[in-house]
C-alpha positions in Angstrom: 38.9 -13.8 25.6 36.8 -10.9 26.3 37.8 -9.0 23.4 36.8 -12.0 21.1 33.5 -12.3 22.7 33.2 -8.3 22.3 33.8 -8.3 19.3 31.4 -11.3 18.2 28.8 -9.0 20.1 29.6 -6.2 17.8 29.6 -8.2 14.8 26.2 -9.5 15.4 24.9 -6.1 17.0 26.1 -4.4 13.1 24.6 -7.3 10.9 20.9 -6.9 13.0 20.9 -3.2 12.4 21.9 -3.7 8.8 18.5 -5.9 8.0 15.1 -4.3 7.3 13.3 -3.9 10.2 10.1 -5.9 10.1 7.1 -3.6 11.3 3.8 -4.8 12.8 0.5 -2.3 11.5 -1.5 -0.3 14.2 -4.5 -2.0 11.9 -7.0 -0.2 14.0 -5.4 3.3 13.2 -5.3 2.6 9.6 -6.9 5.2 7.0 -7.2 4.8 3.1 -9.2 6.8 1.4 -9.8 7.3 -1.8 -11.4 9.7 -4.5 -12.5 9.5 -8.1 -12.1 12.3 -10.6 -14.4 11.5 -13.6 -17.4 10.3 -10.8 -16.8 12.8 -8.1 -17.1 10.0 -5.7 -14.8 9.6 -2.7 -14.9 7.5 0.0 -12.8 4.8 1.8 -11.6 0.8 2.1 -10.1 -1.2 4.7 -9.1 -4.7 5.9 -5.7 -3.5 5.5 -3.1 -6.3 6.2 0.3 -6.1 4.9 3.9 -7.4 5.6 6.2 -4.6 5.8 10.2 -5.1 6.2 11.7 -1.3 6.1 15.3 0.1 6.4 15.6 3.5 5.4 19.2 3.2 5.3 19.2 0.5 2.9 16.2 0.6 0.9 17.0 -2.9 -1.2 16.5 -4.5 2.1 13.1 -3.5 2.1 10.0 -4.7 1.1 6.2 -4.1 1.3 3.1 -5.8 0.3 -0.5 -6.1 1.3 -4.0 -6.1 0.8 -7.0 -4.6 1.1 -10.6 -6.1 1.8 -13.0 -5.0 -1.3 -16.5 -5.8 0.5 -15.2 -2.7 3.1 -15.9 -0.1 0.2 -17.4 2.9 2.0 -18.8 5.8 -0.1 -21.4 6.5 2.3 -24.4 5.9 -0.5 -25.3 1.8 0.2 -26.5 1.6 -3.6 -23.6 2.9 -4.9 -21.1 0.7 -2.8 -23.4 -2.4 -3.6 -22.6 -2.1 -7.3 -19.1 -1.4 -6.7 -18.7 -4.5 -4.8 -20.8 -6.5 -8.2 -18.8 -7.9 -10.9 -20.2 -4.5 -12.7 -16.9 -3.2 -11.1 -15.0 -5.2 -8.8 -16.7 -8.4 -8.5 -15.8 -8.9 -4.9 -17.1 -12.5 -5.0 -14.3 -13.5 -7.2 -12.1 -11.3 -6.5 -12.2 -10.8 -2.4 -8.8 -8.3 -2.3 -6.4 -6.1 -3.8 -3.0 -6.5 -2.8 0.5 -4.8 -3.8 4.1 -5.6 -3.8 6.8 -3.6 -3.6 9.6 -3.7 -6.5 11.7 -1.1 -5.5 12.0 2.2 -3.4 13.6 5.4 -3.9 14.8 8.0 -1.5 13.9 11.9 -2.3 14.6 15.3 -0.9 10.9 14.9 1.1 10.5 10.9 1.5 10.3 7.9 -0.9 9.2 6.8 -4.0 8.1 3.0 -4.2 7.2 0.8 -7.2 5.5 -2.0 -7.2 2.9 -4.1 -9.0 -0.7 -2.9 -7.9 -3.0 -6.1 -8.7 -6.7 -5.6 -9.3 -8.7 -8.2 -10.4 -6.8 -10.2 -12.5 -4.9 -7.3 -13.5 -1.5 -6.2 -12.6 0.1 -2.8 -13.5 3.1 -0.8 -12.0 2.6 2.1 -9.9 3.8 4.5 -8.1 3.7 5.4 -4.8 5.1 8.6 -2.7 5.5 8.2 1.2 6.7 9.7 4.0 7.8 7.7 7.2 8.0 10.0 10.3 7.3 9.2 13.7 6.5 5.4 12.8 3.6 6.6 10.5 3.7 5.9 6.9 1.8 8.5 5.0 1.0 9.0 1.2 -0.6 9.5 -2.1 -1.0 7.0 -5.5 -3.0 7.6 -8.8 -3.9 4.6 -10.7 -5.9 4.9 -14.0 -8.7 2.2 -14.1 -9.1 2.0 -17.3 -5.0 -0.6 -16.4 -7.0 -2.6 -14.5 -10.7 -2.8 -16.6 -12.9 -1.7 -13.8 -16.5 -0.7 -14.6 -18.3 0.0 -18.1 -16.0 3.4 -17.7 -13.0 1.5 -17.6 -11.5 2.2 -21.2 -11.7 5.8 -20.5 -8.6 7.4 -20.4 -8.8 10.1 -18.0 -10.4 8.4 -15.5 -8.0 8.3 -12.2 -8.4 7.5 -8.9 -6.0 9.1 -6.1 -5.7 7.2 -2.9 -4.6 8.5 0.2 -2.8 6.8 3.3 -1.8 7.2 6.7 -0.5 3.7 8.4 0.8 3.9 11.9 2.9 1.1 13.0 3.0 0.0 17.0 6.0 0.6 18.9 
């Protein structure tokens, strides 16, 4: 009898390890930052709120989405987050957040690769993400190209990225 219930304990000890461990954001730690080439402008966003379920051992148990809160814009120049925040650019009245989902992650020799469907507006384009996970931080780097998602009257420029930065701690 006690090896049975032993070996139920192990069983059920094996399949909880196997699942993607669901992780709960340090929100107030959060930092994304962000910087455009073409404009020379740089600054930050926030409201981040996201669903994470992560299992570096077994990556298609994992998944990640969220969103960020457009009206949190921060350049530091008021004017120039105003028109941001108009339909000029990202019409935050309509269009209150961007969000992401996850499609699919990758392990490399110095963290991950994710893809996943960036949605701006009503706009939604693949993209690439690179991360690192150490020490129950999540930290990396995307470029998106505005002129996928039609933002701004500079939108149909080609070369006109934006690299975003991030560093997500998640509470013990």
């Amino acid at each position: 009898m006690k090896t049975i219930i032993f070996s139920i304990f192990l069983l059920l000890t094996a399949s909880i390890s196997l699942r993607a461990q669901s992780l709960k954001v340090k929100s107030d730690a959060v930092k994304i930052s962000f910087q455009a080439e073409k404009q020379k402008a740089k600054g930050t966003i926030g409201g981040f709120e996201a669903k994470i379920l992560f299992n570096t051992e077994d990556l298609a148990k994992s998944s990640i989405s969220g969103t960020v809160d457009v009206s949190t814009i921060d350049t530091g120049t008021k004017k120039r987050d105003e028109h941001l925040r108009s339909s000029d650019y990202f019409d935050v009245e309509k269009y209150p957040h961007i969000s992401f989902r996850s499609e699919s992650f990758e392990k490399t020799a110095d963290g991950f690769i994710m893809k996943g469907q960036l949605k701006i507006k009503e706009t939604m384009h693949e993209e690439v993400i690179r991360f690192t996970y150490e020490d129950q931080v999540f930290k990396g780097k995307m470029n998106i190209q505005l002129s996928n998602y039609k933002v701004g009257d500079f939108s149909t420029a080609k070369k006109n990225g934006v690299q975003i930065n991030f560093h997500i701690p998640i509470m013990n």
